[in-house]
N, C-alpha and C positions, 0 to 999 in steps of 0.2 A: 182200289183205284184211287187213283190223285187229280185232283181238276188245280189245272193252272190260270190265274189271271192274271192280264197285267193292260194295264190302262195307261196312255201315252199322251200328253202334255207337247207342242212343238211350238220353237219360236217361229218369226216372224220369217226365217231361210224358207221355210218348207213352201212348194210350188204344188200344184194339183196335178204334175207329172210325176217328182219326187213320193208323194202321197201313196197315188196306184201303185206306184214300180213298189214301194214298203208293202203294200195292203199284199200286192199279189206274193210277195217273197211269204209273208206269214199263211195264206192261204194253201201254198204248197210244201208246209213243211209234211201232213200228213202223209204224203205222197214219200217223201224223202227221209224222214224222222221216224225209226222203227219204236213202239211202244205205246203210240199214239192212237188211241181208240175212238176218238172224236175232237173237232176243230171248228169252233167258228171265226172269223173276224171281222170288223167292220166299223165302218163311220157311225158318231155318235148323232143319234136323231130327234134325243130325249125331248120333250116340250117345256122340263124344265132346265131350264137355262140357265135359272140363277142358281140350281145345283152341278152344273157340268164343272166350274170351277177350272176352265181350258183343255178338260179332257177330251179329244176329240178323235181316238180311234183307239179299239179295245181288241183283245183276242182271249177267247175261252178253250184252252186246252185240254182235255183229260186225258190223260196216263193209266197203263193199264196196272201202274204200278207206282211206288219210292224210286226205285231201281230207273224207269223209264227217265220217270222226268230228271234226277241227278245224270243220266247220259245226255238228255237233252241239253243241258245248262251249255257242254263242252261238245254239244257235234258243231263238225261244219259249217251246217246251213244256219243253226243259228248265232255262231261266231260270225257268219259276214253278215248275218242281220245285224247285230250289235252296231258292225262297222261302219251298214249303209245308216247307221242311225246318229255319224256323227257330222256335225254342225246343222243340226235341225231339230235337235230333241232339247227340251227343255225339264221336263221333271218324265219318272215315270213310278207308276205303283203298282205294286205286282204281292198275288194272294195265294200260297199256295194251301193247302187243304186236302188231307184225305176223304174221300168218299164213305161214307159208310150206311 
């Protein structure tokens, strides 16, 4: 298995409509993304602050596979993710790792 992260950084564009509409596209890739074994994501609510460093919305993926998540980088769903993600993103960090 492969666990994906990636933690997302937005400029000053981003509205608390814009937000949802991202949160819910990442939420449903399980549903639409074959390879996917588990999916969280969500608003950061950490109590330290002066560690968030602007990250304010993260998504934890696992793959049941190398294989999955390299399909994943080029479906679809998450090609218009990318898309919905331009003029509002400002940095992102993303972790990928096998499970063992």
């Amino acid at each position: 298995m492969y666990e994906h992260m990636v933690f997302f950084k937005f400029n000053d564009q981003l509205t608390a409509e814009k937000e949802a509409a991202l949160l819910q596209m990442l939420q449903g890739f399980q549903d639409k993304i074959p390879g996917i074994t588990g999916l969280t994501a969500g608003r950061n609510e950490t109590d330290e602050q002066e560690r968030m460093q602007g990250y304010t919305l993260g998504l934890r993926v696992t793959f049941e596979d190398k294989a999955a998540l390299d399909h994943y980088i080029t479906h679809p769903e998450h090609v218009a993710f990318l898309g919905a993600l331009e003029g509002v993103i400002e940095d992102v960090v993303v972790m990928d790792y096998p499970i063992t």
